[in-house]
mmCIF file of the N, C-alpha and C atoms, coordinates in Angstrom:
data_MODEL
# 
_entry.id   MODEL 
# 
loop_
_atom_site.group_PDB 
_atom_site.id 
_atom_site.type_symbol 
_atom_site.label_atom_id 
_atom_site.label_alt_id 
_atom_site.label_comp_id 
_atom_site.label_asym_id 
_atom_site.label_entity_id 
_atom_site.label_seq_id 
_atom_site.pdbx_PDB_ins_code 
_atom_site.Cartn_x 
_atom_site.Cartn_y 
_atom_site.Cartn_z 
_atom_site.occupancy 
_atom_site.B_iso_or_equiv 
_atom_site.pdbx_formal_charge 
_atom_site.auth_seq_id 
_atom_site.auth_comp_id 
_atom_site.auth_asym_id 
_atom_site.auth_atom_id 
_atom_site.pdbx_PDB_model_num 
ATOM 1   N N  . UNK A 1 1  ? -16.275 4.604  45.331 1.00 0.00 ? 1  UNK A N  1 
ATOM 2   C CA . UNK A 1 1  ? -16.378 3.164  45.388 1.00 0.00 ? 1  UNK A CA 1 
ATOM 3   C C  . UNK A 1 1  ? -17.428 2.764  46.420 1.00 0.00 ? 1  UNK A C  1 
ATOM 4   N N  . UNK A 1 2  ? -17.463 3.471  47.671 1.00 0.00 ? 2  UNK A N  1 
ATOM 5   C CA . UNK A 1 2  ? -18.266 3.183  48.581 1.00 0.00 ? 2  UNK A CA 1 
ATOM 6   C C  . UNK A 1 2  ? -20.030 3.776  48.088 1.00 0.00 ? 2  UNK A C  1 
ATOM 7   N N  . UNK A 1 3  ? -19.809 4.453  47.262 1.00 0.00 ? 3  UNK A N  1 
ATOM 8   C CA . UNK A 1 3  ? -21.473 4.489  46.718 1.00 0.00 ? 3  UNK A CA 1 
ATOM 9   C C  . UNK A 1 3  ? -21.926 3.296  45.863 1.00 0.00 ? 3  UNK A C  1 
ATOM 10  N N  . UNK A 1 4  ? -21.176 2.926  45.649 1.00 0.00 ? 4  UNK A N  1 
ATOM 11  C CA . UNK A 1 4  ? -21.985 1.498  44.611 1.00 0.00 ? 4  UNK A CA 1 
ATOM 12  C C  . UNK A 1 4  ? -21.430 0.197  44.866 1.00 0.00 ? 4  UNK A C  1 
ATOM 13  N N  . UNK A 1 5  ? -21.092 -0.423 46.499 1.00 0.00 ? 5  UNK A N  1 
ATOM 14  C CA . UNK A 1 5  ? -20.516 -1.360 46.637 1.00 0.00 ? 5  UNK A CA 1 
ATOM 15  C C  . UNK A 1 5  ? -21.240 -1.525 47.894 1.00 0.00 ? 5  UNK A C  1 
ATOM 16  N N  . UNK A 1 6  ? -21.764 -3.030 47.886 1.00 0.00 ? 6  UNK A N  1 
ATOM 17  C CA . UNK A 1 6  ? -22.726 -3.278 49.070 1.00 0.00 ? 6  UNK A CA 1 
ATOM 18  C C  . UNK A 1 6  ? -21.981 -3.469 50.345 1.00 0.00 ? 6  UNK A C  1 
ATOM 19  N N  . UNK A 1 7  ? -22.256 -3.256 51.554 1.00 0.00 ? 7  UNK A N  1 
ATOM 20  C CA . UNK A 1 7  ? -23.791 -2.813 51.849 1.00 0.00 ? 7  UNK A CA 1 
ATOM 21  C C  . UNK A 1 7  ? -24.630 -1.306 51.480 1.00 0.00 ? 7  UNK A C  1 
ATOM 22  N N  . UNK A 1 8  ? -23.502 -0.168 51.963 1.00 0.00 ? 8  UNK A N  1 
ATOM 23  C CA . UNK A 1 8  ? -24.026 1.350  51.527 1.00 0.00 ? 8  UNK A CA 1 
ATOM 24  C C  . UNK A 1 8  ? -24.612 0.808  49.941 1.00 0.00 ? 8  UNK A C  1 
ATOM 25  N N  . UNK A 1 9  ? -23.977 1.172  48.757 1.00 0.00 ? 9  UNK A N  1 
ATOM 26  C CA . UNK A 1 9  ? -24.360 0.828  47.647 1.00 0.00 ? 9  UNK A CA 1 
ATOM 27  C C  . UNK A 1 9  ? -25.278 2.214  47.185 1.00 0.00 ? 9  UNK A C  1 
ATOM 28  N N  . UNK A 1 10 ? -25.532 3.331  47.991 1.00 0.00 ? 10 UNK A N  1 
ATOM 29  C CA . UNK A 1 10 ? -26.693 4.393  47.312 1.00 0.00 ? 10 UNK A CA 1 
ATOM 30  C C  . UNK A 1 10 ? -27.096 4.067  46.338 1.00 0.00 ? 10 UNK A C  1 
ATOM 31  N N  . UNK A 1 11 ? -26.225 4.476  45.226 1.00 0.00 ? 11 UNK A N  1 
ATOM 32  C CA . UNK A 1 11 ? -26.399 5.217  43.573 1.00 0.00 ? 11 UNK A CA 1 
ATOM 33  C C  . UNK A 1 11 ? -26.991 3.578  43.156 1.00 0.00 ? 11 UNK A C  1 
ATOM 34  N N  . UNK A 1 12 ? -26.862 2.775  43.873 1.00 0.00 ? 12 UNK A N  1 
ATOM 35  C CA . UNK A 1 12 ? -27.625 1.206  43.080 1.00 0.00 ? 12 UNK A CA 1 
ATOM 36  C C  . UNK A 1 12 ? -28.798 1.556  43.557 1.00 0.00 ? 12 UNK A C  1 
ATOM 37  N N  . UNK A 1 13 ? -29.076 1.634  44.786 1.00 0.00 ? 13 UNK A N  1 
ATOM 38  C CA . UNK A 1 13 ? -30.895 1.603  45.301 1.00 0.00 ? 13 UNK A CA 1 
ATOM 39  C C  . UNK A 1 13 ? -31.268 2.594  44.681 1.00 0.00 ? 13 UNK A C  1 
ATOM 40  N N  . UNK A 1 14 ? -30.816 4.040  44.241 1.00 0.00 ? 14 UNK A N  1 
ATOM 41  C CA . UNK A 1 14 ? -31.289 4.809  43.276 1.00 0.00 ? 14 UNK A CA 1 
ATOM 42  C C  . UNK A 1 14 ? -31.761 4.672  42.142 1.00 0.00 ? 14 UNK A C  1 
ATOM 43  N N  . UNK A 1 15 ? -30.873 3.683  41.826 1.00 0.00 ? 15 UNK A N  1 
ATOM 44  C CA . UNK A 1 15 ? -30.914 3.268  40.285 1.00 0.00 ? 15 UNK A CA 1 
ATOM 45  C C  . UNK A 1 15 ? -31.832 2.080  39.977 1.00 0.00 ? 15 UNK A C  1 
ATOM 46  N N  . UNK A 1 16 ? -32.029 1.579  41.478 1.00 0.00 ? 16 UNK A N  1 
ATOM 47  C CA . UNK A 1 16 ? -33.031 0.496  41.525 1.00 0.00 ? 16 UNK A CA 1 
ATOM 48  C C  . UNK A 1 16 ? -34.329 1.290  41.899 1.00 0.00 ? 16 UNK A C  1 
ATOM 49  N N  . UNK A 1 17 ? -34.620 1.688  42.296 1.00 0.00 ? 17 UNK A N  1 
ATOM 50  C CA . UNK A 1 17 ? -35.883 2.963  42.925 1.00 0.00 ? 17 UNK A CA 1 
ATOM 51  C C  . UNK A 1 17 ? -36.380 3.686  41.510 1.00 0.00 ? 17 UNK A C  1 
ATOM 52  N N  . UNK A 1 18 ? -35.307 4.062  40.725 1.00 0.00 ? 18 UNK A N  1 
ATOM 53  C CA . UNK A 1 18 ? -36.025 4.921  40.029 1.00 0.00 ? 18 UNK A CA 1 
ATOM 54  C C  . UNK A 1 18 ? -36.566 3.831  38.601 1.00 0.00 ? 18 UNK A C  1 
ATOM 55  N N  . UNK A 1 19 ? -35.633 2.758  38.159 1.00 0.00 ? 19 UNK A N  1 
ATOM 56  C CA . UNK A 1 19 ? -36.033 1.879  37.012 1.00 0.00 ? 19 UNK A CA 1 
ATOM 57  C C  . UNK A 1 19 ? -36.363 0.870  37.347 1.00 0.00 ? 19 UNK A C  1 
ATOM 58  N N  . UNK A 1 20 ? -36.872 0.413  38.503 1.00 0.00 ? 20 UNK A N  1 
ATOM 59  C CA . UNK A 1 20 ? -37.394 -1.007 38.533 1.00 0.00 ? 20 UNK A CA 1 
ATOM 60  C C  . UNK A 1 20 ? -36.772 -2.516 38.099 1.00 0.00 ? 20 UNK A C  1 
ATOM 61  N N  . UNK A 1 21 ? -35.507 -1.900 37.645 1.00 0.00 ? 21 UNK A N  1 
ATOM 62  C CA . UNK A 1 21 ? -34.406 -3.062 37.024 1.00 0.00 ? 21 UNK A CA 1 
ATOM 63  C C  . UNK A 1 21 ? -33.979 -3.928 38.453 1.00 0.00 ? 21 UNK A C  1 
ATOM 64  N N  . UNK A 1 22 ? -34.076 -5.086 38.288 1.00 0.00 ? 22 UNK A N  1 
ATOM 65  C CA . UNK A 1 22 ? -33.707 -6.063 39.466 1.00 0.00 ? 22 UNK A CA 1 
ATOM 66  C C  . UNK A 1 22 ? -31.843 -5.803 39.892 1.00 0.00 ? 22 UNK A C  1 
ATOM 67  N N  . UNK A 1 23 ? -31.956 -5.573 41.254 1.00 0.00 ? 23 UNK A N  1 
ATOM 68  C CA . UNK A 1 23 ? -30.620 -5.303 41.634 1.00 0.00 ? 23 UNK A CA 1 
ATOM 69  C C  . UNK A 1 23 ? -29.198 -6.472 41.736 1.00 0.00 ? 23 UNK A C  1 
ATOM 70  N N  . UNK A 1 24 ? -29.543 -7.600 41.313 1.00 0.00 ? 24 UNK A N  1 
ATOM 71  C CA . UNK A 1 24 ? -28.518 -8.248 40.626 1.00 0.00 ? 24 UNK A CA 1 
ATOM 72  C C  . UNK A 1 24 ? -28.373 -7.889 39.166 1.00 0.00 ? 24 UNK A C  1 
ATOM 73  N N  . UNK A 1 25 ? -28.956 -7.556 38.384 1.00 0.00 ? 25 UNK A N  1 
ATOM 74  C CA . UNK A 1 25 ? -28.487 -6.565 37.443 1.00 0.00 ? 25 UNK A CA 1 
ATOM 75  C C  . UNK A 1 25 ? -28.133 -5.589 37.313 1.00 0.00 ? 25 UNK A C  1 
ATOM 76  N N  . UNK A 1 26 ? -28.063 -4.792 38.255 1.00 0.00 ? 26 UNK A N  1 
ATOM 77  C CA . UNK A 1 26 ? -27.624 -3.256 38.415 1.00 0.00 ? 26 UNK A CA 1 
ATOM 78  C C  . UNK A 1 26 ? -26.075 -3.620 38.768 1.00 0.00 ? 26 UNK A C  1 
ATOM 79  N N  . UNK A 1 27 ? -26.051 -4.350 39.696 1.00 0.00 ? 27 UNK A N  1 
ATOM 80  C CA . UNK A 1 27 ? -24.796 -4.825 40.267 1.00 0.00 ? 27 UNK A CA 1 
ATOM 81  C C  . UNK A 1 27 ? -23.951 -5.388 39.458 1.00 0.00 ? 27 UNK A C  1 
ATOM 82  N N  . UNK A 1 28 ? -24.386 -6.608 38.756 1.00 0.00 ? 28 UNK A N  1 
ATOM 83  C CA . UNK A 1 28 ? -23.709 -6.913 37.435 1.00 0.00 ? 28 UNK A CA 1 
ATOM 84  C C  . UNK A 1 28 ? -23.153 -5.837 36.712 1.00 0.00 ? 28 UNK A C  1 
ATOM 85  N N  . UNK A 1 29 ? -23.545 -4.977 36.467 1.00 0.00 ? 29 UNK A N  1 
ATOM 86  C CA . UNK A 1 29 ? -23.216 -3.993 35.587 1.00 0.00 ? 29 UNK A CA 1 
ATOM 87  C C  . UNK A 1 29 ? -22.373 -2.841 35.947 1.00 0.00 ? 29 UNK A C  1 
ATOM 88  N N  . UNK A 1 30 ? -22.166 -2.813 37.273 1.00 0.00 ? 30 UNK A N  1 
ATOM 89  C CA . UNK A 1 30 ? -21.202 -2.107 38.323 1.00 0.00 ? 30 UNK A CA 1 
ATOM 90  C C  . UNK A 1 30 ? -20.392 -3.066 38.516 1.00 0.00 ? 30 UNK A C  1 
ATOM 91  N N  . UNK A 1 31 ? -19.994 -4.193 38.116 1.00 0.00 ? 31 UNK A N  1 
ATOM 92  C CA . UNK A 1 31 ? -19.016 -5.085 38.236 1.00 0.00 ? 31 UNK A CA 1 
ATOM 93  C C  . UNK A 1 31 ? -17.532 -4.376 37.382 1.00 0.00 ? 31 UNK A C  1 
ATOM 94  N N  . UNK A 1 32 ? -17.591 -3.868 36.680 1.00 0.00 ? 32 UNK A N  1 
ATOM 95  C CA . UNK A 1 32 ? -16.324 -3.543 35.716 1.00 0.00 ? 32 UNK A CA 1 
ATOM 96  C C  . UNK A 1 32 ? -15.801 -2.210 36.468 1.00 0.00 ? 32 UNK A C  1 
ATOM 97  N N  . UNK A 1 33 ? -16.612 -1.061 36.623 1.00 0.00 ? 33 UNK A N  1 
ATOM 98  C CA . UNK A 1 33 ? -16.138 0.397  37.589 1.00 0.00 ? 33 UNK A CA 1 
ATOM 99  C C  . UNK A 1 33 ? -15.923 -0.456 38.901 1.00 0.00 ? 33 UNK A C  1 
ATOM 100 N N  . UNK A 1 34 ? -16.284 -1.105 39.748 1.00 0.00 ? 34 UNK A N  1 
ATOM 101 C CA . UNK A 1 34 ? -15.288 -1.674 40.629 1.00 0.00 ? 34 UNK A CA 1 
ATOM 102 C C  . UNK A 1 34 ? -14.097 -2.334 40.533 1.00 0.00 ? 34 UNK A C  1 
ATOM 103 N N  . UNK A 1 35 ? -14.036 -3.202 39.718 1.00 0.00 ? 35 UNK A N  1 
ATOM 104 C CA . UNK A 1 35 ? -12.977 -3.837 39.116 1.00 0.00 ? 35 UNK A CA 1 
ATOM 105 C C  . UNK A 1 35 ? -11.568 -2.292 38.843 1.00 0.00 ? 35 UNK A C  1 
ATOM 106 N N  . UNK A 1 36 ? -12.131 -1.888 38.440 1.00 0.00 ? 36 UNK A N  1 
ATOM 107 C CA . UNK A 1 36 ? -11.083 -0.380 38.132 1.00 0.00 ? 36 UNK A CA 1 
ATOM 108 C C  . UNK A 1 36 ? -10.972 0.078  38.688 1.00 0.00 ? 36 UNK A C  1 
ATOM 109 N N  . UNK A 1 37 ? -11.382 0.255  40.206 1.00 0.00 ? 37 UNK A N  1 
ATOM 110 C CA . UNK A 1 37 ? -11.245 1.011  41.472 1.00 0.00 ? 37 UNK A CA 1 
ATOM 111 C C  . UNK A 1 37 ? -10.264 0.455  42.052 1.00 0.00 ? 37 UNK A C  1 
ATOM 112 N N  . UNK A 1 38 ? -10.245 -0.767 41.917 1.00 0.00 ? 38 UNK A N  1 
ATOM 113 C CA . UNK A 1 38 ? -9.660  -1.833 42.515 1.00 0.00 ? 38 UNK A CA 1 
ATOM 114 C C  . UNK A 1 38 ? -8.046  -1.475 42.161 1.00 0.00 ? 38 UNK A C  1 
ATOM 115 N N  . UNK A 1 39 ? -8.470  -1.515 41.044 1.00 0.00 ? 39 UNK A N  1 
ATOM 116 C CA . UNK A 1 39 ? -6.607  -1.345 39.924 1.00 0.00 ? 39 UNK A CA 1 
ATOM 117 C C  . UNK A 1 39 ? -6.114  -0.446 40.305 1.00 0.00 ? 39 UNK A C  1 
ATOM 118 N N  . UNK A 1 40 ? -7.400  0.359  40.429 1.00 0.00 ? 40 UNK A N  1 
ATOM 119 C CA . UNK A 1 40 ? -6.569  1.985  40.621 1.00 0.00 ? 40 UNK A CA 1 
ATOM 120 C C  . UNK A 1 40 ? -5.768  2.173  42.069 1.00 0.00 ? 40 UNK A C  1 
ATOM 121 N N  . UNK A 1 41 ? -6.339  1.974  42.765 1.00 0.00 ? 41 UNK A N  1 
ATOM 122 C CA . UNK A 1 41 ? -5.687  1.793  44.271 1.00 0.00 ? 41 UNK A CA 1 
ATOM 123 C C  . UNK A 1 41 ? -4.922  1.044  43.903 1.00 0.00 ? 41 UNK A C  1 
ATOM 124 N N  . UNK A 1 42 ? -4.565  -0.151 43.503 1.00 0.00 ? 42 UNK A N  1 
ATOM 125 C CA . UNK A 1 42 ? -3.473  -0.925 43.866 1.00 0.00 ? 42 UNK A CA 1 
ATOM 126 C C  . UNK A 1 42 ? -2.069  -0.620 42.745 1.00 0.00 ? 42 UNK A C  1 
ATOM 127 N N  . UNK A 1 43 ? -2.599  0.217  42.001 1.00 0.00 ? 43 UNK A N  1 
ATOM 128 C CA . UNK A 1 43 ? -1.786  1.045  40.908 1.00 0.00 ? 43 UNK A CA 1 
ATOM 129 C C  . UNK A 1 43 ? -1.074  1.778  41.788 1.00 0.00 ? 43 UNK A C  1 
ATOM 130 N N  . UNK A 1 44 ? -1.961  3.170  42.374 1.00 0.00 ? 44 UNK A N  1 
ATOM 131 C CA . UNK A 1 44 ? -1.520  3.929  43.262 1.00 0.00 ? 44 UNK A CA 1 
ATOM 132 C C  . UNK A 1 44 ? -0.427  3.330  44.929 1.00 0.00 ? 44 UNK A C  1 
ATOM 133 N N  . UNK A 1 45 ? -0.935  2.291  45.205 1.00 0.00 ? 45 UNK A N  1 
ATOM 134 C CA . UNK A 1 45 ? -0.071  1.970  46.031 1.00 0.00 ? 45 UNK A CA 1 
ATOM 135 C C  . UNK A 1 45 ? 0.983   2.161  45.896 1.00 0.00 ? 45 UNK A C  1 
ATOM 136 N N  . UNK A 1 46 ? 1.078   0.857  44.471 1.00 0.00 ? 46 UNK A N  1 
ATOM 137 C CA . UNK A 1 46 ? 2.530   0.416  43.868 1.00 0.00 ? 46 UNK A CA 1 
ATOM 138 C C  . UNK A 1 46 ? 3.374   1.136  43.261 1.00 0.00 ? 46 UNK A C  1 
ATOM 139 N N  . UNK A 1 47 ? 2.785   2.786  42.774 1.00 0.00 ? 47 UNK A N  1 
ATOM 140 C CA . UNK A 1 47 ? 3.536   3.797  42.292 1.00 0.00 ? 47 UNK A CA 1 
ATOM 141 C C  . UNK A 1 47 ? 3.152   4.852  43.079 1.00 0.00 ? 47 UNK A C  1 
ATOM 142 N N  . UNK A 1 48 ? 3.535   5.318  44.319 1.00 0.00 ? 48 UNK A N  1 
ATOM 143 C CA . UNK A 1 48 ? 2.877   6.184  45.024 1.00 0.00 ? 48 UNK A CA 1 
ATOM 144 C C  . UNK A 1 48 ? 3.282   7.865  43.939 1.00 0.00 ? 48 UNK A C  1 
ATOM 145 N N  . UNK A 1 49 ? 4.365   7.630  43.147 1.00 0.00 ? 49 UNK A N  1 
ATOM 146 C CA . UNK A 1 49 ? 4.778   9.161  42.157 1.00 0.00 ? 49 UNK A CA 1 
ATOM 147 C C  . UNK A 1 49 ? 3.797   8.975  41.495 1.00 0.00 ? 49 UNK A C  1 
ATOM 148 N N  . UNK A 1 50 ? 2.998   8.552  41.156 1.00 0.00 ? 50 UNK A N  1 
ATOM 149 C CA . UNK A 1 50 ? 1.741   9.004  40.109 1.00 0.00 ? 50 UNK A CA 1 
ATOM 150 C C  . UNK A 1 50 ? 0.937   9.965  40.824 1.00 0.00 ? 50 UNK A C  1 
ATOM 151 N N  . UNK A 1 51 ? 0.764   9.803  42.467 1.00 0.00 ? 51 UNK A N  1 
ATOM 152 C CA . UNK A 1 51 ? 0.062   10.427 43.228 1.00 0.00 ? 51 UNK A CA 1 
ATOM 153 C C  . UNK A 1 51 ? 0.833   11.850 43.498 1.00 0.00 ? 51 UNK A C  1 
ATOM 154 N N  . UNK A 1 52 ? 2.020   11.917 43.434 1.00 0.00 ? 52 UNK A N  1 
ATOM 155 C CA . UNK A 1 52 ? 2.781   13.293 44.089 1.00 0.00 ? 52 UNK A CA 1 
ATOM 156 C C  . UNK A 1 52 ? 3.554   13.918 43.179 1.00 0.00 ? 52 UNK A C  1 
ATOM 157 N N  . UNK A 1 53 ? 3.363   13.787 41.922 1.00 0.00 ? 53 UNK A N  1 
ATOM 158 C CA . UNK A 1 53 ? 3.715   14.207 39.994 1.00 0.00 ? 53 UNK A CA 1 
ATOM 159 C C  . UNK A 1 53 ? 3.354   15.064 40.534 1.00 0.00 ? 53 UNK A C  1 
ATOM 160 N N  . UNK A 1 54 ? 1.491   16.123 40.458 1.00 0.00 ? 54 UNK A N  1 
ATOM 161 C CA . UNK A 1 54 ? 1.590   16.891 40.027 1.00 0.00 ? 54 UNK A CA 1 
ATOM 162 C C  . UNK A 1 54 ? 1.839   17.833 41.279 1.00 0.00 ? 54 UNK A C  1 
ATOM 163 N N  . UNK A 1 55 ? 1.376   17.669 42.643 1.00 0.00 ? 55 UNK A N  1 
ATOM 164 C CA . UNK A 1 55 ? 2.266   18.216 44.092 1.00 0.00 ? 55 UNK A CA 1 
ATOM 165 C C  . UNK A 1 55 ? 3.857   18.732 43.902 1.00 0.00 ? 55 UNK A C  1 
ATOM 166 N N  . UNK A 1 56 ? 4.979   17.542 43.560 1.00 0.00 ? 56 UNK A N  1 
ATOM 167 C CA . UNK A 1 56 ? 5.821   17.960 43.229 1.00 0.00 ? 56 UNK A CA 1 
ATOM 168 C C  . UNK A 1 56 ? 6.276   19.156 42.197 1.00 0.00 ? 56 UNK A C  1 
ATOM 169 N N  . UNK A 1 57 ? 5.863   18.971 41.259 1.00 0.00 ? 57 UNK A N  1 
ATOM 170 C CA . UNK A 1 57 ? 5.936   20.264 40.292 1.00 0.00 ? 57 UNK A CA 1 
ATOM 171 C C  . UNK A 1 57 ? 5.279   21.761 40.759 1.00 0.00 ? 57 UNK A C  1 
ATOM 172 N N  . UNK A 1 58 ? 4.750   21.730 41.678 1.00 0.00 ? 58 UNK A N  1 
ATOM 173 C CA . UNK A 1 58 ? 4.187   22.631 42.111 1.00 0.00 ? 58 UNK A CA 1 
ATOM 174 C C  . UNK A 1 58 ? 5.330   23.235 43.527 1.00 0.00 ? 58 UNK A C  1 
ATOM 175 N N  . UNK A 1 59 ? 5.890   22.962 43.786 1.00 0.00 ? 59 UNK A N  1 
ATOM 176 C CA . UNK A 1 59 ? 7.636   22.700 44.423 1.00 0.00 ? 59 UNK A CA 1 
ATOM 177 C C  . UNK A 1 59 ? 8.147   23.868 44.251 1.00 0.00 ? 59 UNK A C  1 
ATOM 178 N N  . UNK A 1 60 ? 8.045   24.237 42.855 1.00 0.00 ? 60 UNK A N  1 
ATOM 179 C CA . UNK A 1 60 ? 8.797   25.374 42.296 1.00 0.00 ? 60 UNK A CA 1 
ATOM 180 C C  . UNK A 1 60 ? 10.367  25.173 42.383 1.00 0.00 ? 60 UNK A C  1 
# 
């Protein structure tokens, strides 16, 4: 998340460096994989057993 979310942002100035595409469009378009980062953490919060499923089974 921290590679494509400003200020760090790398993989955007990359992506801006290498295609010349204006970086409010790059960003626009990294709008939805943040959005899902987002979920995902707050998924994971709210069910911390999704995180310790496969740990647990490993329990023996």
């Amino acid at each position: 998340m921290g590679l494509i979310t400003p200020p760090v942002g790398l993989n955007v100035y990359i992506i801006h460096g290498i295609t010349r595409v204006p970086m409010g469009t790059i960003f626009k378009g990294v709008v939805p994989f943040i959005i899902a980062d987002i979920l995902e953490i707050i998924l994971l919060i709210a069910i911390p057993e999704i995180t310790l499923f496969l740990p647990g089974l490993m329990d023996g």
